[in-house]
N, C-alpha and C positions, 0 to 999 in steps of 0.2 A: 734400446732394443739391441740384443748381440745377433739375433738373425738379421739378416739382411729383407728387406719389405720387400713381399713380391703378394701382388694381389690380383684375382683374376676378373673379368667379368666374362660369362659362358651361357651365352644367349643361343635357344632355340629357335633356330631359322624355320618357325611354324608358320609365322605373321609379319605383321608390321613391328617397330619397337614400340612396347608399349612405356605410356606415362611413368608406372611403376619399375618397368626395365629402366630406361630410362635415370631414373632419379638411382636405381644402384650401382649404374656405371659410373656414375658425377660422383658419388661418395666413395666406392674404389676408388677412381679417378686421382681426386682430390687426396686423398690419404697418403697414396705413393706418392706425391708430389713434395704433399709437405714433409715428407718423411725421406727423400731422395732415392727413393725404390723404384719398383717396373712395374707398372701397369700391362696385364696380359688380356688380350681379346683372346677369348675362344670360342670356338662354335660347335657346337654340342646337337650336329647334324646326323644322329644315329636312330631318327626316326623317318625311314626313307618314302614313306607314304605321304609326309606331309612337308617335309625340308627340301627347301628348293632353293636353287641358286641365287635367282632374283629375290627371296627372301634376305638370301646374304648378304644380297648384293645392296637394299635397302635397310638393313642395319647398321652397314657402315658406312653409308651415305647419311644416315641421321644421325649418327655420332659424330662423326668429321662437321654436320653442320652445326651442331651442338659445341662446336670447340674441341673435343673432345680430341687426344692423340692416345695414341697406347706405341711401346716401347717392344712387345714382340708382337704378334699374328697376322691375320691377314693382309695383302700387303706391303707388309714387313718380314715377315721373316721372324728368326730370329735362331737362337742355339738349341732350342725345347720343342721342336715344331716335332713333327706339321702339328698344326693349330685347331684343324677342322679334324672331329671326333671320328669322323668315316673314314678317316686315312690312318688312323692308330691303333687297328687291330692286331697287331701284331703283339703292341706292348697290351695290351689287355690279354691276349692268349698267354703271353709268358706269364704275366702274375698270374692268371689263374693255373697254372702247370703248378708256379711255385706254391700255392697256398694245397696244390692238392698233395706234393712230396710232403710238406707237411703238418698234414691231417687237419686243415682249417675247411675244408668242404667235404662235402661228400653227393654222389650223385640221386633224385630223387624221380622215383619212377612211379610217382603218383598222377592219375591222367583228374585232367580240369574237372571231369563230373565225380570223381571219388574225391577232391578235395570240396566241391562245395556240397558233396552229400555228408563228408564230415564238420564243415559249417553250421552246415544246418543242424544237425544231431545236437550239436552242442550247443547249440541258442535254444534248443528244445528243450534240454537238460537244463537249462540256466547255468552254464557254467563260467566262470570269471573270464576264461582266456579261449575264444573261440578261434584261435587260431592255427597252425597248422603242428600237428599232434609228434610230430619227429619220428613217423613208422618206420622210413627208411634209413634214419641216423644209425642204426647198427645192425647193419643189415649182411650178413657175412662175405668175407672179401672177395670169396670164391665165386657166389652168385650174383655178386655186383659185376663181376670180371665175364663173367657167361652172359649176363643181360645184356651189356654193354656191348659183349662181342656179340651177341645175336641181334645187336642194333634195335631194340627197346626205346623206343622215347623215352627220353629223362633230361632232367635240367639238374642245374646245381646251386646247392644251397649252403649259406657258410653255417658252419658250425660251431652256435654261441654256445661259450662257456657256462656254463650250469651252474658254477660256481662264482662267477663273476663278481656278483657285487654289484647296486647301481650303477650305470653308463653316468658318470658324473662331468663338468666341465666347466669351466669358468668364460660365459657371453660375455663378450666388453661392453653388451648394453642393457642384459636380461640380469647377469650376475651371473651367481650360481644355482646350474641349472642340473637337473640329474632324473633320471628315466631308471625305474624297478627295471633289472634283469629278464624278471618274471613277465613281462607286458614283451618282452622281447623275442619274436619268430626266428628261427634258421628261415632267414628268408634269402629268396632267389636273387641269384647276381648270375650267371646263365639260364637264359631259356631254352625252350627243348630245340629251336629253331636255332640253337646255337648263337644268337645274339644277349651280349652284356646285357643288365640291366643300368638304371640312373644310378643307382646306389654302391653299385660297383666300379664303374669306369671315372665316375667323376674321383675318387678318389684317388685312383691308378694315375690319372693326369693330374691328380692336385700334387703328388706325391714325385711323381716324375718330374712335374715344373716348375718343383720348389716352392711352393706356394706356400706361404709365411702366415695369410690370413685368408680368411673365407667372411667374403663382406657383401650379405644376400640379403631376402626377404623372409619375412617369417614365418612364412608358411613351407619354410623347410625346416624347420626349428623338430620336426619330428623325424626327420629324416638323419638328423644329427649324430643320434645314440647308435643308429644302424653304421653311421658312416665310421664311426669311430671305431666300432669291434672290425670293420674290416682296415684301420690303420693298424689296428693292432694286429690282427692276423697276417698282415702284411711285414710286421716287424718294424713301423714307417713311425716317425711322430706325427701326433694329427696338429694341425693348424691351428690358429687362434680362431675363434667363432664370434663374427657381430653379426645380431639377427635384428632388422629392422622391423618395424611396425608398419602395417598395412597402411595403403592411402585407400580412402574412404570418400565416396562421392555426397553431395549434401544432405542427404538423406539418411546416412550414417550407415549405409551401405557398400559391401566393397565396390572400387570404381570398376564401372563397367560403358558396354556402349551404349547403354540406359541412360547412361549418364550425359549424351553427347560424345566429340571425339575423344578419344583413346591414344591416339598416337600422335609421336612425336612430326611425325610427316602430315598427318590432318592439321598440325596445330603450325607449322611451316606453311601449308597450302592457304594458314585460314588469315595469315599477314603477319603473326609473332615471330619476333625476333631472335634468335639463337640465345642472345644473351639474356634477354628478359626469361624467356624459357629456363634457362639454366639458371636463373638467378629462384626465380620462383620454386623452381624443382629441391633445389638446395634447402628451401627454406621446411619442407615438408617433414619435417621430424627432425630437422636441427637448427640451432639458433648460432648467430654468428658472439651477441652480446644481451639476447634478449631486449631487446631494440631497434637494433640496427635493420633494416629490409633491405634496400636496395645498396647491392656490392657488389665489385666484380670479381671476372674467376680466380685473379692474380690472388684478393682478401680472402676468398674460400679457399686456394691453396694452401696460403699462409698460417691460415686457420684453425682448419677443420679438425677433428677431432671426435671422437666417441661420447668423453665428457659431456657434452652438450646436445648429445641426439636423445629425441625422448622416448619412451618406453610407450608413449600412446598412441594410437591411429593417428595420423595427419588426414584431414580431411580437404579435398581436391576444392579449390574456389575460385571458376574459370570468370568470376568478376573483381577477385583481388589480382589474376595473371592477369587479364586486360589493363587494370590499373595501373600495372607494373610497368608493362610493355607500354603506354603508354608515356610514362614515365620517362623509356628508355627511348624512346621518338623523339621528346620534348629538347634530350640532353645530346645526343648523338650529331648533330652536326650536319652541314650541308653533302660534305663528301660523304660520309658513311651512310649518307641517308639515301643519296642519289645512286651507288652502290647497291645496297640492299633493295631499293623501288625497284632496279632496272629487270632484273625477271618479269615482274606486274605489267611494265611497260612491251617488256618481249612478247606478253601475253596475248593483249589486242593488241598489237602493232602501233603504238604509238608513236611518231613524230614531230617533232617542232611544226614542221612547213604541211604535214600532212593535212588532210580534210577527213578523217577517221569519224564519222557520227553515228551514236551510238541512241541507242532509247534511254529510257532508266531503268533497264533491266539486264544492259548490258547488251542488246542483241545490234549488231549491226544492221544502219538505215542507209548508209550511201559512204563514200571514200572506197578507198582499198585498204586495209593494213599492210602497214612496212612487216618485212621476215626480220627475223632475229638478227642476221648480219643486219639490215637496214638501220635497226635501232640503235645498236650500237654504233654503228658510224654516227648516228647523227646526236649522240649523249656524248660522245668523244669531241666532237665538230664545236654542239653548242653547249658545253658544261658546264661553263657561267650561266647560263638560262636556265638548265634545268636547275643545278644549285639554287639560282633564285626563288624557286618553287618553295624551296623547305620552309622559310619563314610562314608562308601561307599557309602552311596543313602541318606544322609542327604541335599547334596549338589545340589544333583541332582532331588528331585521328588517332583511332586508340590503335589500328592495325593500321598494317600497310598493304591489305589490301581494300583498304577502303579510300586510298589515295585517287587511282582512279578515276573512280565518281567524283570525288572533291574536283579533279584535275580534266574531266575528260573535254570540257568546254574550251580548252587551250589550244585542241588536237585534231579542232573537226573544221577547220579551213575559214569560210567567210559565214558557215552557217553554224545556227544553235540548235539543239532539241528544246524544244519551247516542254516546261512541265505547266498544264492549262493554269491549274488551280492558282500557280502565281501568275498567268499572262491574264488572268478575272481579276485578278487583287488587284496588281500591280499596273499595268496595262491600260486594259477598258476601262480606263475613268476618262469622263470628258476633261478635256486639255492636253491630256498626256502628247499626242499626236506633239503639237505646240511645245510642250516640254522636249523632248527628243530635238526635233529641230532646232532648237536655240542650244543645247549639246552639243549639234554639230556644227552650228558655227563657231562657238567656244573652239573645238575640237580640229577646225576646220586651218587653224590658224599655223603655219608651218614654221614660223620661228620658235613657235615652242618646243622645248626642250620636251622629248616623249616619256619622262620620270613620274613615280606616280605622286613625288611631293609639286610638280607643275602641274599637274593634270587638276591635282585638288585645289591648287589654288585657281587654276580657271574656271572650274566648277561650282567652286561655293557660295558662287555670289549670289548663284540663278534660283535657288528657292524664294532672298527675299524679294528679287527683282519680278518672279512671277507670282509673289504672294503666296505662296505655297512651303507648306511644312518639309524641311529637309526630306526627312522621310520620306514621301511625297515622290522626291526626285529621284533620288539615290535607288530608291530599289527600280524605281522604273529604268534607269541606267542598269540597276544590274539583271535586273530580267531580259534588260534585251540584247547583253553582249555573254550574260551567264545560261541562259535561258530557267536562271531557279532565284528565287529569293533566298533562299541559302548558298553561299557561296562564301570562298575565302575574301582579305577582304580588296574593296570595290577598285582601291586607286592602284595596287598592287597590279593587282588581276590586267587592269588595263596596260599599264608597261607591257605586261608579261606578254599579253595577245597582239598587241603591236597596234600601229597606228592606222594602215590600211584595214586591218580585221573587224577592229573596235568600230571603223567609222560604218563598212559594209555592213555590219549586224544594227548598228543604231537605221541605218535606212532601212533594212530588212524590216524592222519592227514598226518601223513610221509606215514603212507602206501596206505592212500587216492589219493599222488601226483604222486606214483611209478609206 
């Protein structure tokens, strides 16, 4: 490439990011990386009704957690700024000054109800091109000069070539792609309210910022041939064009919030991983080897490319991203894991030493939660402890926010939230009482080492000593220090909750049965 890579991503501060945004920033992203070019954020905040700060403010709070860095905009800074669309009016007044010295516009002093009573006409008529008729394209200079100065409403509209020839171009992922002239409107790039349109200014700042390629969705792929006649009217080269293919929810419809969440900050809220996220996002229209799934951002760096993005819809699969993420739990480590939990844990106040008890719906039964500083101090204090946790719920959770629950029986002091249905299973059997108790003398015994390979070996004797099926015991143990028969697993767990806790909750439950 003899241009130098400069690619933008120019999200609408309307929403949250969505999934679709999202996966186009990662493939910009990823392109200037591998290619040693600038990755540009823009914010394309020029619709003031609905673009809001906290909007912005949340796009690049989900890109930064997404990994993601970019080289100018917000932020940052950079030589091309300002970055945000509302601060560059200026260079949009001067191109349009220049395209009007000359003669690429002209002003249009048609009001909104004569243009859709000319719509209508001509869908009545059946005619090929119901679109807007060019009353005013030669309209003489004199009386354009007299309306304008008697202050007439009018906007301005660029003036296509008539002669032109299809709007032709070469997609690096559709091919070659080309739009009839004829299908092509003098369409508006000023409104009468004196504000650019999309079609106008995105160009003005693609042109201004050097922008090498345009690496979007494809549902701008119509906007393309528009954009083009005004590089040319501008005298600018237009940019190279990769239009991607729609993500499609399971139903083979585009993603929507039909579909479940949408954004990349619901799919953060919901326990996925940055990485896993981005590793899935990537896979949605491009392939690394057509085999390969799980890889990180460093291999999609290195990688990525046009060649191997597909031309078909990707279809969203929030049971193949769980897998992933899961995946990415299994392999990620005690540090990185204990890291990424600790927000979850900031959430309900979680502590080592705490008595935090919770229902199983999450609502608080009794304790206090620790505040955020609390938690941290005591993840810093005992971080061999919490580290220890990861073996136990590595195996087991596809999110992290479902660590928690796996975990919350560690966090809630001397007592358990009993779940019934296992204190009837597990529990209410005659003997049990008898079982517990010879637990606690096993248990009771203080040269034992408190690890959970001693634990099981003082343990294992006692099913055949009281005739009773492993089974039998072990869940009655873990029902009465876990309060669930689902839990991580049993000799673990007891390390974990410690020697005084473990023994309080065994007597808790014996005197429960008595």
């Amino acid at each position: 490439m003899t241009r130098p890579v400069r690619v933008r991503f120019a999200p609408s501060p309307t929403g949250n990011l969505h999934i679709g945004g999202a996966r186009t920033a990662i493939y910009n992203w990823a392109f200037a990386r591998r290619h040693g070019g600038s990755f540009v954020l823009r914010i394309e905040d020029t619709d003031p009704e609905r673009s809001t700060t906290e909007n912005t403010a949340q796009i690049v709070r989900s890109l930064r957690w997404l990994g993601l860095d970019w080289d100018e905009g917000p932020e940052i800074g950079g030589n091309y700024g300002p970055y945000l669309q509302s601060q560059r009016f200026a260079t949009y007044n001067e191109a349009l000054e220049r395209l009007k010295r000359n003669g690429s516009v002209y002003p249009c002093f048609c009001t909104p109800d004569e243009l859709n009573a000319k719509r209508e006409a001509a869908q009545a008529a059946n005619l090929s091109n119901t679109g807007y008729d060019r009353s005013c394209r030669d309209l003489p200079a004199d009386e354009v000069a007299k309306r304008i100065s008697d202050g007439e409403s009018h906007t301005w509209r660029l003036k296509v070539p008539l002669d032109h020839g299809p709007v032709t171009f070469d997609d690096l992922v559709f091919g070659t792609t080309s739009f009839p002239i004829e299908q092509m409107d003098d369409f508006i790039i000023l409104r009468s309210d004196g504000s650019p349109t999309y079609n106008f200014v995105v160009c003005i700042d693609d042109v201004s910022m050097d922008i090498s390629h345009v690496i979007r969705g494809d549902d701008h792929l119509s906007n393309t041939p528009k954009q083009i006649l005004v590089y040319e009217a501008l005298g600018a080269p237009a940019p190279h064009f990769a239009h991607l293919s729609m993500i499609l929810g399971p139903d083979g419809k585009r993603l929507s919030k039909r579909h479940g969440a949408t954004s990349v900050e619901a799919y953060q809220q919901q326990g996925f991983l940055p990485e896993a996220l981005l590793n899935y996002l990537a896979l949605l229209g491009w392939s690394l080897d057509g085999e390969t799934t799980v890889f990180s951002s460093d291999t999609l760096k290195e990688n990525f490319g046009f060649d191997r993005i597909s031309r078909n819809p990707a279809v969203f699969d929030e049971t193949k991203l769980t897998w992933m993420n899961s995946a990415y739990i299994k392999a990620m480590g005690a540090s990185f894991f204990v890291d990424a939990w600790l927000p979850y844990l900031q959430e309900v106040g979680f502590t080592r030493n705490g008595d935090t008890l919770l229902d199983a719906s999450g609502a608080l039964l009794s304790g206090t939660p620790a505040t955020v500083e609390e938690v941290d101090a005591d993840v810093i204090t005992n971080r061999c402890w919490y580290e220890a946790i990861y073996p136990l719920v590595a195996e087991r959770a596809k999110k992290l926010d479902e660590v928690n629950a796996m975990t919350a029986f560690l966090f809630s002091g001397d007592k358990v939230f009993y779940d019934e249905k296992s204190v009837e299973k597990c529990l209410r059997k005659p003997g049990i009482d008898k079982v517990l108790t010879r637990c606690l003398d096993e248990l009771a015994n203080e040269d034992m080492l408190w690890q959970h390979a001693e634990l099981e070996e003082a343990l294992r004797s006692l099913p055949e000593q009281l005739d009773l099926k492993p089974k039998v015991v072990f869940q009655a143990v873990r029902v009465a220090v876990c309060g669930n028969m689902v839990s991580p697993p049993l000799f673990e767990s007891l390390e974990l909750l410690g020697r005084k806790r473990t023994i309080a909750r065994i007597k808790a439950a014996r005197n429960l049965l008595l």
